[in-house]
DSSP file (Angstrom, degrees, kcal/mol; ACC not computed):
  #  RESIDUE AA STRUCTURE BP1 BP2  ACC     N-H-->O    O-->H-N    N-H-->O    O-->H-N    TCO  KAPPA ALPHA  PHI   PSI    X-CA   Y-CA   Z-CA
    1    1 A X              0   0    0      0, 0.0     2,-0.0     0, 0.0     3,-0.0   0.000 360.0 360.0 360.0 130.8  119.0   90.0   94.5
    2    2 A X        -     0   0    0      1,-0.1     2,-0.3    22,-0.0    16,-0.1  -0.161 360.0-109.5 -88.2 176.5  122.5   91.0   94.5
    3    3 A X        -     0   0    0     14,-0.2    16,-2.2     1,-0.1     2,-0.4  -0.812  23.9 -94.5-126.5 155.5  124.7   88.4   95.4
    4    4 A X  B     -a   19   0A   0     -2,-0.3    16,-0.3    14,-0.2    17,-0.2  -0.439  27.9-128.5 -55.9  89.5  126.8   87.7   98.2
    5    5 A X        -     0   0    0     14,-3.9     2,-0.4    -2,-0.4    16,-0.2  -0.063  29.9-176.7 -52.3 132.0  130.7   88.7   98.3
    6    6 A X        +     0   0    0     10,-0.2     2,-0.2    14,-0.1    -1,-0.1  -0.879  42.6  91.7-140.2 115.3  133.1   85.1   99.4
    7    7 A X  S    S-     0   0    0      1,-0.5     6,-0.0    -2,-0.4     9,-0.0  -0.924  77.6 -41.0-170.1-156.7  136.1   86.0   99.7
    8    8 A X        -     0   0    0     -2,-0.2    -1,-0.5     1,-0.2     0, 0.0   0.390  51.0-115.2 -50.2-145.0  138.9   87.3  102.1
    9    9 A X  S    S+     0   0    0     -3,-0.1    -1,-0.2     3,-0.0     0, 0.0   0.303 113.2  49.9-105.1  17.1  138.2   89.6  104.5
   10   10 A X  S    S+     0   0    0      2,-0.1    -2,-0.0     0, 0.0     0, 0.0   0.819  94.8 118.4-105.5 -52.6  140.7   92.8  103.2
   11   11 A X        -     0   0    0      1,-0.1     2,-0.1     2,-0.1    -4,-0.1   0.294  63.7-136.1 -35.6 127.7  138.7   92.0   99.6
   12   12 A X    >>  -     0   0    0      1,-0.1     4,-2.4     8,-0.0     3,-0.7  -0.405  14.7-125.3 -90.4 153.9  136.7   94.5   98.2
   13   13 A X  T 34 S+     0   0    0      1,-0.3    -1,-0.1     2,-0.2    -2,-0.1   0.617 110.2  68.9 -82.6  12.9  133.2   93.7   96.7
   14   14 A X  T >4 S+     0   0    0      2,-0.1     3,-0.7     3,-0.1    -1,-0.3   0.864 100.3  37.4 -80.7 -26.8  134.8   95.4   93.9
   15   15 A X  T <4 S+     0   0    0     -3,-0.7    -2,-0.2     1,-0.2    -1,-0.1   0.830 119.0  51.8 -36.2 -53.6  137.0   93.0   93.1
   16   16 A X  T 3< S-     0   0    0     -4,-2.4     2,-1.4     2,-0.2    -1,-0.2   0.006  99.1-125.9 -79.1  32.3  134.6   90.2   93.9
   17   17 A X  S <  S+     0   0    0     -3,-0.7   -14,-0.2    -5,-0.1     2,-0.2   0.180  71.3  75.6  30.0   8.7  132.1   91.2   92.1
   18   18 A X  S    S-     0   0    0     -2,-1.4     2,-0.2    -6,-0.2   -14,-0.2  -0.679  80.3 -81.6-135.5-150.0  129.6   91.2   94.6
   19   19 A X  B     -a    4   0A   0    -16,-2.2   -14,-3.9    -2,-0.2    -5,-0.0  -0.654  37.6-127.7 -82.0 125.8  127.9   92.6   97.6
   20   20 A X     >  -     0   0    0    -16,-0.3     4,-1.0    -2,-0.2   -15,-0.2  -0.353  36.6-109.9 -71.6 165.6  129.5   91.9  101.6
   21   21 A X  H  > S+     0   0    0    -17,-0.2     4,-1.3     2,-0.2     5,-0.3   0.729 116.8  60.3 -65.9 -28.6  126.4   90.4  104.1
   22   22 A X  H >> S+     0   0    0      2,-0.2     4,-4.3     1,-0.2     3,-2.4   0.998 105.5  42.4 -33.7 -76.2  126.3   93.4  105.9
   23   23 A X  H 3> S+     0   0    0      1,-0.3     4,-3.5     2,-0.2    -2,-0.2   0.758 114.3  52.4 -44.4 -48.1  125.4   95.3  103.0
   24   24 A X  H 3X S+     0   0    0     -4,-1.0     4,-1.1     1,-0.2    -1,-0.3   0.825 111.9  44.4 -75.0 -28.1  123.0   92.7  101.9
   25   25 A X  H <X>S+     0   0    0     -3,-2.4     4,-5.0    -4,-1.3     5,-0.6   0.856 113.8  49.7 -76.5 -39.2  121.0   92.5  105.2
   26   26 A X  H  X5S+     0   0    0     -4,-4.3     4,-3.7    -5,-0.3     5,-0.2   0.991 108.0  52.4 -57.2 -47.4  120.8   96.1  105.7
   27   27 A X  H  <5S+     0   0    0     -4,-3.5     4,-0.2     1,-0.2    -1,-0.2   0.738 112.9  45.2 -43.7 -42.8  119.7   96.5  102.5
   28   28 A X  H  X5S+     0   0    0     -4,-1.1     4,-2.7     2,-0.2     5,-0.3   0.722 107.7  53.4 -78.8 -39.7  117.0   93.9  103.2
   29   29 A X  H  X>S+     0   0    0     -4,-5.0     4,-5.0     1,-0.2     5,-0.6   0.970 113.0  52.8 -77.0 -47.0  115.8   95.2  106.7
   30   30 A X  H  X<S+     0   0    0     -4,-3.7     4,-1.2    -5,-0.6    -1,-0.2   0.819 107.1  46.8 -40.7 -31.0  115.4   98.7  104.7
   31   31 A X  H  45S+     0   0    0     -4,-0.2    -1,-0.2    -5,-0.2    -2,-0.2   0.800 107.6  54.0 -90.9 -43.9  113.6   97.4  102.4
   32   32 A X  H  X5S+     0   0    0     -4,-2.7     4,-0.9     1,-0.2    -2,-0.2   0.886 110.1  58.0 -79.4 -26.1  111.3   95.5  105.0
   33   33 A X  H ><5S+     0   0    0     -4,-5.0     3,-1.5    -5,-0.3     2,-1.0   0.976 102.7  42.5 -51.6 -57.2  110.9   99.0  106.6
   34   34 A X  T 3<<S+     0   0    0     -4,-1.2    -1,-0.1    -5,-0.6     0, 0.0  -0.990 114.2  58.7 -81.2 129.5  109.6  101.0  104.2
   35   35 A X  T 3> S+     0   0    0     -2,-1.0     4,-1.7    -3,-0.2    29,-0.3  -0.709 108.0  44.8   6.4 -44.4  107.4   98.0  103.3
   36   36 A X  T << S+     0   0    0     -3,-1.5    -2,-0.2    -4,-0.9    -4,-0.1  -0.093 111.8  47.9-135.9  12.7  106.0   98.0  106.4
   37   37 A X  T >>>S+     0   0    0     -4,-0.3     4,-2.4     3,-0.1     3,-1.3   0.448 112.7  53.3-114.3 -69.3  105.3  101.8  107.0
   38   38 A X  H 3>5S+     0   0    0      1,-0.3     4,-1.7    -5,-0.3    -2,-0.3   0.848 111.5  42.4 -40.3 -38.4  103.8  101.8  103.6
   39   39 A X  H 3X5S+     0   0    0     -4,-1.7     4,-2.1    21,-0.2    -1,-0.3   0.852 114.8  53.4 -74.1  -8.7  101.3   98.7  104.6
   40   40 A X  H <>5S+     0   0    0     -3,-1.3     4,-2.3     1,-0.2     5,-0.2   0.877 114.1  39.9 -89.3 -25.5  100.6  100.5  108.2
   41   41 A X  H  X5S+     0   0    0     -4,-2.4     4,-4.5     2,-0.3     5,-0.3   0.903 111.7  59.5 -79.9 -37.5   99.6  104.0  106.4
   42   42 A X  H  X<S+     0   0    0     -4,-1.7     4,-3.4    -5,-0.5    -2,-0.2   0.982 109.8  47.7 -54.2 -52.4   97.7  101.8  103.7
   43   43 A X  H  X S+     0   0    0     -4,-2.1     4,-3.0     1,-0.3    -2,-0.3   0.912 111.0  41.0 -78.7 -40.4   95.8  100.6  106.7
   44   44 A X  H  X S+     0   0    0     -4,-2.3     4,-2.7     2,-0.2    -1,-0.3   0.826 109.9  59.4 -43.3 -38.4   94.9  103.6  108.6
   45   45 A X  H ><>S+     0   0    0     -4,-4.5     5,-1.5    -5,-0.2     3,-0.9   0.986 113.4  43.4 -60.5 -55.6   94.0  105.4  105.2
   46   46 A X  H ><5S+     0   0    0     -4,-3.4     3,-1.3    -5,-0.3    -2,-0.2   0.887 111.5  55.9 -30.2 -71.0   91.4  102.2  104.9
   47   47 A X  H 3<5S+     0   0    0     -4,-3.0    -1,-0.2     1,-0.2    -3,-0.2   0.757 111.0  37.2 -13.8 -61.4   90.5  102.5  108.2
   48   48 A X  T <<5S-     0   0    0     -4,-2.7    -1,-0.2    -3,-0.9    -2,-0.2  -0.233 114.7-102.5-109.8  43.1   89.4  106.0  108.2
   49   49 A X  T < 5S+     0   0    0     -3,-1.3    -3,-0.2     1,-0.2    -2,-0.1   0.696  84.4 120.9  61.9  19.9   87.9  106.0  104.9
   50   50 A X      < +     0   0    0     -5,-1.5     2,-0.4    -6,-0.2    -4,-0.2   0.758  58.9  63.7-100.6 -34.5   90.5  107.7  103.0
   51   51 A X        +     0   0    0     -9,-0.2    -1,-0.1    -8,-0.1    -2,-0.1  -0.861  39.1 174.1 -87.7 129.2   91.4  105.3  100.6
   52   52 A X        +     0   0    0     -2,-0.4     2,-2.1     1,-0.1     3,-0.3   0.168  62.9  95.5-102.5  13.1   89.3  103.7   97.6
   53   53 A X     >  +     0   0    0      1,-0.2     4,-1.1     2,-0.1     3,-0.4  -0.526  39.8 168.0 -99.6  82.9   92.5  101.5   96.0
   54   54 A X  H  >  +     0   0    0     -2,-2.1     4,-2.9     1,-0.2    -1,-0.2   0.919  67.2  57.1 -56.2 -43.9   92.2   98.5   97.3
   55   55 A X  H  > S+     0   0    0     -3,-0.3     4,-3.0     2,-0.2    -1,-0.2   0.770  98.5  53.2 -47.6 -36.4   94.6   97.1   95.1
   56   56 A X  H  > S+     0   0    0     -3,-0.4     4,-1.8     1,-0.2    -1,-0.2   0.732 106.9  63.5 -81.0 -12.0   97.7   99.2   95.7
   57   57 A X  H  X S+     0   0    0     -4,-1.1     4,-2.1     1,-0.2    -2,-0.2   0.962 109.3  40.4 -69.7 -30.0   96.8   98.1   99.6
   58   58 A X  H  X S+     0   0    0     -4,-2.9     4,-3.8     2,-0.2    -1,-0.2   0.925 109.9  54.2 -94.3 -15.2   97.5   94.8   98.5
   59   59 A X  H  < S+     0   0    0     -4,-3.0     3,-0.4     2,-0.2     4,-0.3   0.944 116.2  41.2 -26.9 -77.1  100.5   95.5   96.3
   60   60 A X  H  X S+     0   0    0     -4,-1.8     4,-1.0     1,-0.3   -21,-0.2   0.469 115.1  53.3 -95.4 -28.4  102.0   97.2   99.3
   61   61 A X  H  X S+     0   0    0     -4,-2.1     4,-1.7     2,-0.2    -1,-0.3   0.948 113.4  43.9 -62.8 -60.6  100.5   94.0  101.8
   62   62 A X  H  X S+     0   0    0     -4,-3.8     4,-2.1    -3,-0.4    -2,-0.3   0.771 108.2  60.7 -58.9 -22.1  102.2   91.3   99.4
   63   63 A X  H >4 S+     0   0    0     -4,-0.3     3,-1.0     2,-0.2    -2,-0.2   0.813 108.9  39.4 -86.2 -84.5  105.5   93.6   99.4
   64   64 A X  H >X S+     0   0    0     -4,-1.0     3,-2.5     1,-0.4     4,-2.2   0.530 114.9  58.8 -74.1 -56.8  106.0   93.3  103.5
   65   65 A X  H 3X S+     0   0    0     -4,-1.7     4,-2.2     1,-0.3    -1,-0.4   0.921 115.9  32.9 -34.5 -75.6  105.0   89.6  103.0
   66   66 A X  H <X S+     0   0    0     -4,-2.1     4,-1.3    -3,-1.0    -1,-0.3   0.647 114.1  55.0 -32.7 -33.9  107.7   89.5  100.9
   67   67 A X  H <> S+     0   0    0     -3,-2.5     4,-3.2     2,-0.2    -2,-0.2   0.944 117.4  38.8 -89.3 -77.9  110.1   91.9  102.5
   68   68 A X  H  X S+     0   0    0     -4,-2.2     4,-1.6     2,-0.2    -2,-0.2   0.852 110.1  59.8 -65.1 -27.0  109.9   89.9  106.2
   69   69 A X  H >X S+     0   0    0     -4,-2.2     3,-3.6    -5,-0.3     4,-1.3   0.950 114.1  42.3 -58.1 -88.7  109.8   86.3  104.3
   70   70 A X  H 3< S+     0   0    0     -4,-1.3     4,-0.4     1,-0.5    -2,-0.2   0.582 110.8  46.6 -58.8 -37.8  113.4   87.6  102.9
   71   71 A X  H 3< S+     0   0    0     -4,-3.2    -1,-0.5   -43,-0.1    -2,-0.3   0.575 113.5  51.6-101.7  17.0  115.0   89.1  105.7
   72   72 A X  H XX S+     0   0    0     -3,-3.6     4,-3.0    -4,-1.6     3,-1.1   0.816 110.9  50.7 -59.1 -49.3  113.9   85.6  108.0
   73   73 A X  T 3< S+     0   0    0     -4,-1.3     4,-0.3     1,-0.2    -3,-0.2   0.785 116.6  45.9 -48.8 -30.3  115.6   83.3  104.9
   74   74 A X  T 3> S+     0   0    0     -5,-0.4     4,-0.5    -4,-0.4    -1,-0.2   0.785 113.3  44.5 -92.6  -7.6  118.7   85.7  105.5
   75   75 A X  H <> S+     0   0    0     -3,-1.1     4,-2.1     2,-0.2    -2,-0.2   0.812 111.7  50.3-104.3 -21.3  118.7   85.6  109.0
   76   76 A X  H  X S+     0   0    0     -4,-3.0     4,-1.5     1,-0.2    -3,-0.2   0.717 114.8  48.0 -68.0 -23.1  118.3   81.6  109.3
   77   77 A X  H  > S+     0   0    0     -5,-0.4     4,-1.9    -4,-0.3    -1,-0.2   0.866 111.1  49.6 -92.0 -25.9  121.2   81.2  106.8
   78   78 A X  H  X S+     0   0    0     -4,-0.5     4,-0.9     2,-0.2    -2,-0.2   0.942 117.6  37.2 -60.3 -48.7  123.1   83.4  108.6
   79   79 A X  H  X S+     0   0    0     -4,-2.1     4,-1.1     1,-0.3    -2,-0.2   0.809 117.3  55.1 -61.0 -35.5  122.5   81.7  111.9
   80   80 A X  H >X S+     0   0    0     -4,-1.5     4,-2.2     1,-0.3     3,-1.2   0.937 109.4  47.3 -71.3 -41.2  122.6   78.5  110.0
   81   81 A X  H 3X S+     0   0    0     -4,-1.9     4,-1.1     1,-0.3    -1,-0.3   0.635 111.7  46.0 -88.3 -12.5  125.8   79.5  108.8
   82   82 A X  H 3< S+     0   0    0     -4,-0.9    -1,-0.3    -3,-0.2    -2,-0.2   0.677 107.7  56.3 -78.9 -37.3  127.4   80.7  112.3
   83   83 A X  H X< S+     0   0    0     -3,-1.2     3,-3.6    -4,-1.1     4,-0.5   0.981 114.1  45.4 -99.3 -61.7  126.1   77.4  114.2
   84   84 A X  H >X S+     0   0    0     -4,-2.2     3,-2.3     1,-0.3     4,-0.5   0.888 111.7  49.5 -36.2 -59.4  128.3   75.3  111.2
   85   85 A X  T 3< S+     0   0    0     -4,-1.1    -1,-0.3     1,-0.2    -2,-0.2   0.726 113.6  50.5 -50.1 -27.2  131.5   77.6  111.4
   86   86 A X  T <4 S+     0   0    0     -3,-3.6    -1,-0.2     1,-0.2    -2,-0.2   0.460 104.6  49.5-106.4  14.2  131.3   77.0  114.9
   87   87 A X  T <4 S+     0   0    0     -3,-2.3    -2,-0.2    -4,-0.5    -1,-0.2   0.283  86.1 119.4-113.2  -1.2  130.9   72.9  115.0
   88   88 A X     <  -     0   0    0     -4,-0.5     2,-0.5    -3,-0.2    -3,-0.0  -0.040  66.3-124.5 -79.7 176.0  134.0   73.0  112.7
   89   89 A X              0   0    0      1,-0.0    -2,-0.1     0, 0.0    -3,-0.0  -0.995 360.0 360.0-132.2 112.8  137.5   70.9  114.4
   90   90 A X              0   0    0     -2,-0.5    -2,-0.1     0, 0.0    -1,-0.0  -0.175 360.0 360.0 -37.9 360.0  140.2   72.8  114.4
């Protein structure tokens, strides 16, 4: 997982050597798309008898697991991180 850019906000994630949170969520909710198109076609091919691989269905069922598990952890830290920033004293 590439890692998060902290620093200002005119810094560029080449400079920091990493990724902004945008970047990193989008990246992750893409990712949980095509996950999640791949398990829904896995399941209709099952459904209607088109598929014998059971296995790549469950590859492609553990990747969405995985995929929404990852963007909830990003979106709770985010939130988590929002609720702090905003309890801070001025």
């Amino acid at each position: 997982m590439p890692t998060v850019q902290s620093g200002s906000a005119g810094e560029t994630s080449a400079q920091s050597g990493g990724l902004p949170f945008r970047e990193v969520m989008q990246q992750a909710v893409q990712s949980l798309q095509e996950s999640q198109q791949a398990a829904a076609q896995d399941t209709y091919d099952l459904a209607y008898g088109n598929s014998a691989d059971l296995h790549t269905i469950m590859i492609h069922s553990a990747m969405e697991t995985t995929a929404v598990e990852t963007v909830v952890q990003l979106t709770s830290r985010a939130v988590s991180a929002y609720k702090e920033i905003m309890q801070m004293q001025i």
